[in-house]
N, C-alpha and C positions, 0 to 999 in steps of 0.2 A: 483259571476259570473252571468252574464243576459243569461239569454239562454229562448229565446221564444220557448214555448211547450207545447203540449196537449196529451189529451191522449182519444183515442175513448173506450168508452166501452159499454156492451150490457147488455140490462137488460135481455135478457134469449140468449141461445146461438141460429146461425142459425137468427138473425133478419138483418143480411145483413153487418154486422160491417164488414168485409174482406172487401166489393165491394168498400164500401163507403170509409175505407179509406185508398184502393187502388184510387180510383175518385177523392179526398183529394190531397192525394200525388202526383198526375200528375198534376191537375191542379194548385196546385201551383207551382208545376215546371216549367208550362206553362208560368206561372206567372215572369219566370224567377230567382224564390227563389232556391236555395240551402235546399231540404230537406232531413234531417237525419232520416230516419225512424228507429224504433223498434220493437219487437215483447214480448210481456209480456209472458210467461209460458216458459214450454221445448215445442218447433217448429221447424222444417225446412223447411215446406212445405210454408207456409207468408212469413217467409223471404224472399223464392225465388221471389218472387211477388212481395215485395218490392223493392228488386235490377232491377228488369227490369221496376219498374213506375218510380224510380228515379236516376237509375244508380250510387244509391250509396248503400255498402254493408251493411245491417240490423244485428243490434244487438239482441241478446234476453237478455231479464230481467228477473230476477225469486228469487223470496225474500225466495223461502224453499232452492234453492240450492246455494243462494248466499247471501253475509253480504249484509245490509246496504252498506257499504262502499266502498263494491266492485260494487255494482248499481252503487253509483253515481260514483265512478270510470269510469266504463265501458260508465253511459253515458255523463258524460263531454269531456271524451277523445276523442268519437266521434263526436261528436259537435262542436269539439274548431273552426272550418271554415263552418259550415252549419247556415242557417238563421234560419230553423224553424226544431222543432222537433216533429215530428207525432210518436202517440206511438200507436199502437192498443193492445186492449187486447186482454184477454182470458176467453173465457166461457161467465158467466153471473159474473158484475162487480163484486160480493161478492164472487163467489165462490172461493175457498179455497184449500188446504190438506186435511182437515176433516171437518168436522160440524161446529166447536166452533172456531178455532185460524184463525185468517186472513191469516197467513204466504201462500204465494205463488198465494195472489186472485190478480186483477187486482187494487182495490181499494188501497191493502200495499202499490205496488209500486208508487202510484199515491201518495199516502203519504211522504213517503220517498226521493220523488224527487217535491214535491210542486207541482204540476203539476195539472193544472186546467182539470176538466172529464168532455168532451162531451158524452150526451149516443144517442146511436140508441135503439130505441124504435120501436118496431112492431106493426104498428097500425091496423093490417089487423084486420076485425071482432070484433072490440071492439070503443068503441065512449068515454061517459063520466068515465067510469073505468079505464081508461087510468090514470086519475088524482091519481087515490087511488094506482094506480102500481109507478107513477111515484113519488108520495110524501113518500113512503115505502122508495125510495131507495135513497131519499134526506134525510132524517132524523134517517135514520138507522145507520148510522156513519156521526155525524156532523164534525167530522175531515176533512173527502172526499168533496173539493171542486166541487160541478155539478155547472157548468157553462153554462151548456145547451143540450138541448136537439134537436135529427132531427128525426122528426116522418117518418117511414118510410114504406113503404105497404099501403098506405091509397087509399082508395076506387074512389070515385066520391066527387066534388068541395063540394058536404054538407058535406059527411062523415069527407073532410082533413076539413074542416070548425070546426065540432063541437069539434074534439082529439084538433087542435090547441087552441080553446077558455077553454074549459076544462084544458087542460098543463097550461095556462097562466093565469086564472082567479082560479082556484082551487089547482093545484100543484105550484101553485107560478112559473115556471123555466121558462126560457126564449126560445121560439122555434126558432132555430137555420135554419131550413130545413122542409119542408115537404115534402116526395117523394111520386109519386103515383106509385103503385105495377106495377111493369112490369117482364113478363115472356119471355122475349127476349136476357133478360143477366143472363145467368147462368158458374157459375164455375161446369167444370166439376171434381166428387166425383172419388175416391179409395175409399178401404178398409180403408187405412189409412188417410185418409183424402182429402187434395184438390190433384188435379195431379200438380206434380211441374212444374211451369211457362219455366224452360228452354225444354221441350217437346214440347211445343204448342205453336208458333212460332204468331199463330192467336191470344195469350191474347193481343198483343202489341194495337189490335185492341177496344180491353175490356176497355182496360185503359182509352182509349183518348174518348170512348164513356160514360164512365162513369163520366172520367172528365166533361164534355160537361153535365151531367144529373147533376153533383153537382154544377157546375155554373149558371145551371139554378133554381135548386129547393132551392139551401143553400145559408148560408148570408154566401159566402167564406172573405169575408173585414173582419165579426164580428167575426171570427175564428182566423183569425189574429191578432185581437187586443187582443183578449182571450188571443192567447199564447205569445202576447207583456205584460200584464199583470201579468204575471208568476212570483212571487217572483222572488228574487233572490238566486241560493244555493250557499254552499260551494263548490270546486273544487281542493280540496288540492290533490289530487293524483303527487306522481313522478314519473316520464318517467324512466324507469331501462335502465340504459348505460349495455347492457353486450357485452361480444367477441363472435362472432360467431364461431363457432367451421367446422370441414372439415364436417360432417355428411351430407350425402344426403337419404332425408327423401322422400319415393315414398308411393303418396297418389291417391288410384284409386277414381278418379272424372269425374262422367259422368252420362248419363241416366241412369244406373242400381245402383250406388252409390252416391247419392245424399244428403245424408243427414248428416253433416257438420255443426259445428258450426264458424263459423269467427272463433270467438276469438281465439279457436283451432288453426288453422289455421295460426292465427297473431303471435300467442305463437310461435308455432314448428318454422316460420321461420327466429324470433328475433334469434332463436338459432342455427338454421340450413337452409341447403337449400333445397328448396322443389323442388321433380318432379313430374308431375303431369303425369296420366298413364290412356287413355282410356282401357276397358276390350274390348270393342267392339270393336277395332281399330288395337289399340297395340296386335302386334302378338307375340311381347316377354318382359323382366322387360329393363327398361335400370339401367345402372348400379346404384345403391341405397347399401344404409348401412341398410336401415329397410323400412317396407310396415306397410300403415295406410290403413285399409279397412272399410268406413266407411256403413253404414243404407241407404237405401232405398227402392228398389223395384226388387232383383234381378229374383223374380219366375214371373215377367212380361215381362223379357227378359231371359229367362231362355235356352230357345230355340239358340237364339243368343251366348251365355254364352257359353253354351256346346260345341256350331262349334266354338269355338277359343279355340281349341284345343292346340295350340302350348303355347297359354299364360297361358291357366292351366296348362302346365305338367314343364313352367318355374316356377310356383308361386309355385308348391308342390316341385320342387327344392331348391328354395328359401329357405321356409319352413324347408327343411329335412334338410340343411347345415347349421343350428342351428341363423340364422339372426334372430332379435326381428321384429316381427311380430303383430299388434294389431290388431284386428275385431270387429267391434260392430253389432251385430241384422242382417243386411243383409249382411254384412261381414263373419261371421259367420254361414250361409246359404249356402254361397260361397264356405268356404274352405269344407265342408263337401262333403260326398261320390257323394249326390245326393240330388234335388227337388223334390216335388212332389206336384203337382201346384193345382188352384182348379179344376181343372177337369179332376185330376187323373193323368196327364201325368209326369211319371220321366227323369231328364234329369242329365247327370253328369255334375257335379260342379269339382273342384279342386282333391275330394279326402284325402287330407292332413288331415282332421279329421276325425275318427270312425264313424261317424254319418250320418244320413237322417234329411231331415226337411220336415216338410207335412204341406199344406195350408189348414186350419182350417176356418169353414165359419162365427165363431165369433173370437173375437179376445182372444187374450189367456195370455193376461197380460197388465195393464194400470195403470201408474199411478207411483209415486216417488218411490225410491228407497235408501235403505240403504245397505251398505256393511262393514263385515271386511276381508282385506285381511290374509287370514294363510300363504300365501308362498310369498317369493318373483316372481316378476313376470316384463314384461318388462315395465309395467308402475305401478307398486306399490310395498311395502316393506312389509314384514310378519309385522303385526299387526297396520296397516294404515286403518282408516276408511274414509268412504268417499259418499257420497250423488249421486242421478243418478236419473236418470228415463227410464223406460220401454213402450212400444209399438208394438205388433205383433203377427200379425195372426198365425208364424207356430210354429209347436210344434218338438221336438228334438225327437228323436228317437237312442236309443245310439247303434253301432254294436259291442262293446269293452265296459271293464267297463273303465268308463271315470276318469281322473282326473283331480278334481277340486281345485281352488286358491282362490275362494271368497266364505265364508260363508252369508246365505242374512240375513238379521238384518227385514227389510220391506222390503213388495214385496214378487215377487213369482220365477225368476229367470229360472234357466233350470229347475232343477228337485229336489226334496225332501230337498228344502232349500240352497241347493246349485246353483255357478253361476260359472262362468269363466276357462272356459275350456281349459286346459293348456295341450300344450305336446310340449315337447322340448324347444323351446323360443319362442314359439306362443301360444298368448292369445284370445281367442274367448268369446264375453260376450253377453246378451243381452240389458247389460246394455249403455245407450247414458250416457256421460260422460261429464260436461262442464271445462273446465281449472280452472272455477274459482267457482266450487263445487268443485273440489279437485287438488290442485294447485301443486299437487307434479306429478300430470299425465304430462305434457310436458320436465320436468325436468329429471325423470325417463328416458320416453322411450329414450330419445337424449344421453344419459346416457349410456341405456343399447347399442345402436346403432352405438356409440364410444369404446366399447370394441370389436368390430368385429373386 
């Protein structure tokens, strides 16, 4: 199958790779193209950003939590009706899981899917050394096709003059783009990384100006042809006919819980049907068979949180009349006694778990994750393993001794090795979880949520 596609990547992190190809993906939209974007690692914060530059919903890849197979699964599926496929990475192109094995860098996937590698290079403060940074990371792995290169931060017309003749006369690569540094477009930072794009109403504005910088600075035509020249892959995946079942699946989605994977998402509602539930809003559950509470940001609306009193004291109901219930990381913050935000202030949350969570001003766990489960649980089965990733600043604080359903394998979890906080039919994890790192998670919960 022809599937025209590239893949941005960064030769250290922070050299602008988000802006540019978010700038990328609008102006070829501009363009009138159908773009499918991606996101390589465990993210939610890019994807957001990528569904409002092209109004279509963003996949992530990730080669530690998922096969082969299941990539090119996940991105042929998406693609069978988009013209181009923009994939951004993650990090700096090589980086990895560990030190030595590629599994989970941006480079695997770029392998695994053929996919020709643009990089963004930071050219700020450096002229002919550029060439020695950029020839490292072409001949580091000769498998990784680099296609080109968009110097990006450059100084004054000599400075972009001497990085672009240095790229092309010494690193051999073809320069794609040279941007000059501008301190006018910034994404604004969290703790956890960028603020998710459905908050800030003003990115829409980000996009079309950044569009406009990469139509001027980049050869958008020779990016084109780039990902017209994309081998061609395999595409054998089968589309699963199943029956949908009566289950209605309530998933809080909104400014406090944002953090979601599609496929998730795509999965629960092949099988079921989904309600969607603002916290801020919704002043009670509507009728559902089980609650998805998924990561985001809940001790920045914490405040808010608390004054929807009626919707907490329905969700500790919920809760206590034994429904499967899942939480991940700010879900899990939620259901507990209380916040305790960075500046000390506590506010009540749900209640329904033993627990406190306190905002910590480094973060307090990064990085993939392994699990076994010991119990049954509403999305897994005593002695099921299973692959995840962690992220987050606050730390648990337990007011009961707690019990636990996941022993961690890797990783650091809630507390002394242990993870998933179980009482009654509610699961509380720190763990983000992708359908297809562990395939029995949507299957399960619809499962347990059909025995109500």
């Amino acid at each position: 199958m022809h599937i025209p596609r590239i893949v941005i990547g960064g030769t250290i992190t922070k050299t602008g790779k988000t802006l540019i190809s978010l700038g990328l993906m609008r102006a070829l939209v501009k363009r009138g193209l159908e773009i499918q974007p991606f996101k390589i690692g465990p993210d939610f914060i890019d994807p957001s950003f990528h569904y409002f530059a092209t109004g279509r919903f963003s996949r992530n890849l990730d080669s530690y939590m998922m096969s082969e197979k299941d990539i090119q699964s996940i991105f042929c599926k998406a693609t069978r009706d988009a013209d181009v496929a923009v994939i951004e990475g993650k990090t700096a192109l090589y980086d990895s899981h560990n030190a030595i094995d590629e599994k989970g860098s941006t480079a695997h996937v770029a392998k695994i899917l053929k996919a020709p590698v643009i990089l963004v290079a930071n050219a700020e403060r450096i002229s002919r050394s550029i060439a020695a940074q950029l020839l490292g990371y072409k001949i580091f792995d000769p498998d990784v096709l680099i296609a080109g290169v968009i110097l990006n931060k450059v100084g004054n017309e000599r400075h972009a003059k001497k990085v672009e003749i240095a790229t092309k006369n010494l690193a051999k690569i073809e320069v794609l783009g040279v941007i000059p540094r501008r301190n006018d477009i910034v994404l604004p930072y969290r703790h956890l990384g960028l603020v998710p794009a459905h908050e800030r109403e003003e990115f829409s504005k980000i996009f079309d100006l950044m569009a406009n910088i990469v139509e001027e600075f980049v050869d958008v035509d020779r990016i084109i042809e780039i990902a017209e020249e994309a081998e061609e892959i395999e595409c054998d995946f089968e589309e699963n006919i199943v029956e949908k079942s009566n289950v209605k699946i309530g998933i809080i989605k909104d400014k406090p819980f944002s953090f979601y994977y599609q496929d998730n998402v795509d999965a629960l509602s092949s099988l079921a049907e989904i309600v969607y539930i603002d916290s801020l809003k919704d002043r009670r559950l509507p009728k559902v068979d089980a609650l998805y509470i998924g990561g985001g940001f809940p001790e920045v609306f914490a405040k808010e949180l608390e004054s929807n009193r009626r919707l907490r004291e329905n969700i500790y109901e919920f809760c206590s009349s034994g429904n499967p219930v899942y939480a991940e990381c700010g879900g899990l913050m939620f259901l507990g006694e209380s916040i305790i935000d960075f500046n000390k202030e506590e506010y009540e949350m749900v209640g329904f778990l033993p627990i406190k969570t306190e905002m910590k001003r480094k973060f307090q766990a990064l990085g993939y994750t392994e699990y076994l489960s010991e119990k049954d649980t509403p999305i897994s089965r005593k002695g099921d393993r299973f692959v995840a990733h962690e992220f987050h600043y606050s730390k648990v604080h337990p007011l009961k001794k707690l019990e636990f359903a996941f022993k961690v394998l890797r990783g650091k979890g809630i507390m002394n090795g242990k993870d998933g906080i179980l009482k009654d039919n509610t699961l509380a994890t720190y763990a983000h979880i992708h359908v297809y790192s562990y395939k029995g998670f949507v299957k399960n919960f619809v499962k347990s949520a059909s025995k109500g």
